[in-house]
C-alpha positions as CSV (number, residue, x, y, z in Angstrom):
1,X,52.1,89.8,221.0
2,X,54.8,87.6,222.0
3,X,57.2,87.3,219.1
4,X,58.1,83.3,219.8
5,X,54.0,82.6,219.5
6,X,54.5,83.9,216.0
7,X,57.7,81.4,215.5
8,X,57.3,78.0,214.7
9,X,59.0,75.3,216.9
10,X,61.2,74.6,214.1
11,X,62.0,78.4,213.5
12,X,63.0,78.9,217.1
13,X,65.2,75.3,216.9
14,X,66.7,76.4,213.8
15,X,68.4,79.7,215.3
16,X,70.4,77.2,217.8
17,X,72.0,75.6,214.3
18,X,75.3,76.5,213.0
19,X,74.5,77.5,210.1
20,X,71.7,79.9,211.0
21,X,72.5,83.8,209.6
22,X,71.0,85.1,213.4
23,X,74.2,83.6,214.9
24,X,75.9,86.2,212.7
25,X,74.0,89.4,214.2
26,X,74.4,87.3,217.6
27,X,77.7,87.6,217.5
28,X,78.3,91.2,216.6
29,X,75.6,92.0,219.7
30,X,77.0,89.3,222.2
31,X,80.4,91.7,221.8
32,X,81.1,93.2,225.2
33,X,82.2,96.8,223.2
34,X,79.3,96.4,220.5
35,X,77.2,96.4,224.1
36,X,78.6,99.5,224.9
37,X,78.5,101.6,221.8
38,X,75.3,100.9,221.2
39,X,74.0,101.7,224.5
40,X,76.2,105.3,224.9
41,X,75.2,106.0,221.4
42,X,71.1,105.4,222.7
43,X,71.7,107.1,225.3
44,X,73.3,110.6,223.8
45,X,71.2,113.7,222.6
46,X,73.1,113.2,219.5
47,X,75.8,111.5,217.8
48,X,79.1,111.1,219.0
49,X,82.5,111.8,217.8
50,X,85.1,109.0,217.5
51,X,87.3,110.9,220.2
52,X,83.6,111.3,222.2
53,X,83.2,107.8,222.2
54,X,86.4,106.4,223.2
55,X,86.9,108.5,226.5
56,X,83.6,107.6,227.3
57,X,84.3,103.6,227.0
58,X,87.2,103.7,229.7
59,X,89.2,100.6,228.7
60,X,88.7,100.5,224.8
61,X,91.6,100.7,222.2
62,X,91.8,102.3,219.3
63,X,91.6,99.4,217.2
64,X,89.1,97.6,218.7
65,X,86.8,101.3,219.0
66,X,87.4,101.0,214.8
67,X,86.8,97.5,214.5
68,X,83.4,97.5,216.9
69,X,81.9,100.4,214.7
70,X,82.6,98.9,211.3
71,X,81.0,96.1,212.3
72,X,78.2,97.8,213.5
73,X,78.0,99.9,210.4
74,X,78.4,97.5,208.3
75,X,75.7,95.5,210.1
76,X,73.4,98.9,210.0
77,X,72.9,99.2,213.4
78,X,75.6,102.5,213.2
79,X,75.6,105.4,210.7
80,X,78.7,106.9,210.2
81,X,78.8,110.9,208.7
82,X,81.8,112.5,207.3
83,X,81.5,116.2,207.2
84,X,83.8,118.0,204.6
85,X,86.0,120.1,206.8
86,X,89.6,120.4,207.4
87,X,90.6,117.8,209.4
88,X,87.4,116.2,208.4
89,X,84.7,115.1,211.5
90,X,83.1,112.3,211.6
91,X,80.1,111.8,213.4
92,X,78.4,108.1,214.9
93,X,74.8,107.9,215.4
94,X,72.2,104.6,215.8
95,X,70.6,104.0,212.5
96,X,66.2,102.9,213.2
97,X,67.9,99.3,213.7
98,X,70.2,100.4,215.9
99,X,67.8,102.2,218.1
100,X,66.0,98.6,218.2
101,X,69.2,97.2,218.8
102,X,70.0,99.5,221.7
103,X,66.9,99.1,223.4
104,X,68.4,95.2,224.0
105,X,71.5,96.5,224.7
106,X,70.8,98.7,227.4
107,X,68.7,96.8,228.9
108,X,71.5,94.2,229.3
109,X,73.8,96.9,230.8
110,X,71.3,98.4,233.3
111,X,70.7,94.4,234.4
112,X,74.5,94.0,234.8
113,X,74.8,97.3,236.8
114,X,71.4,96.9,238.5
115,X,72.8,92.6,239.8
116,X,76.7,93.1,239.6
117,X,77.2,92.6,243.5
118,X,74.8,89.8,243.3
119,X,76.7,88.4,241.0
120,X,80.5,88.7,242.5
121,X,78.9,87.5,245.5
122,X,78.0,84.7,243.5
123,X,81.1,84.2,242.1
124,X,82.9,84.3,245.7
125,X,80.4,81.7,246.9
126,X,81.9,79.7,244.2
127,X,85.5,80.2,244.2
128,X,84.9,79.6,248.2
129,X,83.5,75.7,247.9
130,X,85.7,73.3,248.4
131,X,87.3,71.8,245.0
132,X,85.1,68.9,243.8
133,X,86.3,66.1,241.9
134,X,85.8,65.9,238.4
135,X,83.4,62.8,237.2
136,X,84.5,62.8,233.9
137,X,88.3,62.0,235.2
């Protein structure tokens, strides 16, 4: 079943409000490298190191790579393990949500592979036309 038939018109106007707690979890997925994590985590056998992660995301910083799994974590869409050792590892892994989560996710990152030359060709169409005025100038 279609999950808007079960949503009232109200319900589905009321996630475009401000104050709707979706545009929360909207905002943490919307993230390009919460995109990304959740997607390389789905598709690993197993969790993933910190270290595993970030020379796997080519372009990520420490700080952001930190920032983007707390989030996450704190969000539940990421479990984080410590194991006890000397230096201590730490393991990432999709939580049940996050597997939901990452279905979304990679789905929006095979699209953007799967259309990416459509799209630049788009955008050179674009950048090509001729400079329009502005109407509201």
């Amino acid at each position: 079943m279609d999950t808007d038939s079960r949503r009232s018109p109200a319900d589905l106007l009321a996630a475009y409000r401000r104050s709707c707690p979706s545009r929360t979890v909207v905002e943490v997925l919307a993230n390009k490298w919460s995109l990304y994590v959740l997607a390389a985590l789905r598709r690993s056998p197993g969790p993933l190191r910190f270290s595993q992660l970030r020379r796997l995301l080519d372009g990520v910083t420490q700080k952001m790579l930190t920032q983007t799994l707390r989030a996450l974590e704190r969000d539940g869409l990421v479990a984080r393990t410590v194991y006890p050792t000397v230096p201590p590892r730490v393991e990432y892994s999709l939580t049940d949500l996050g597997h939901a989560a990452g279905e979304l996710t990679t789905a929006i990152a095979d699209w953007a592979v799967d259309h990416a030359s459509r799209v630049h060709a788009a955008r050179a169409a674009f950048d090509a036309r001729p400079e329009e005025p502005d109407p509201l100038q």
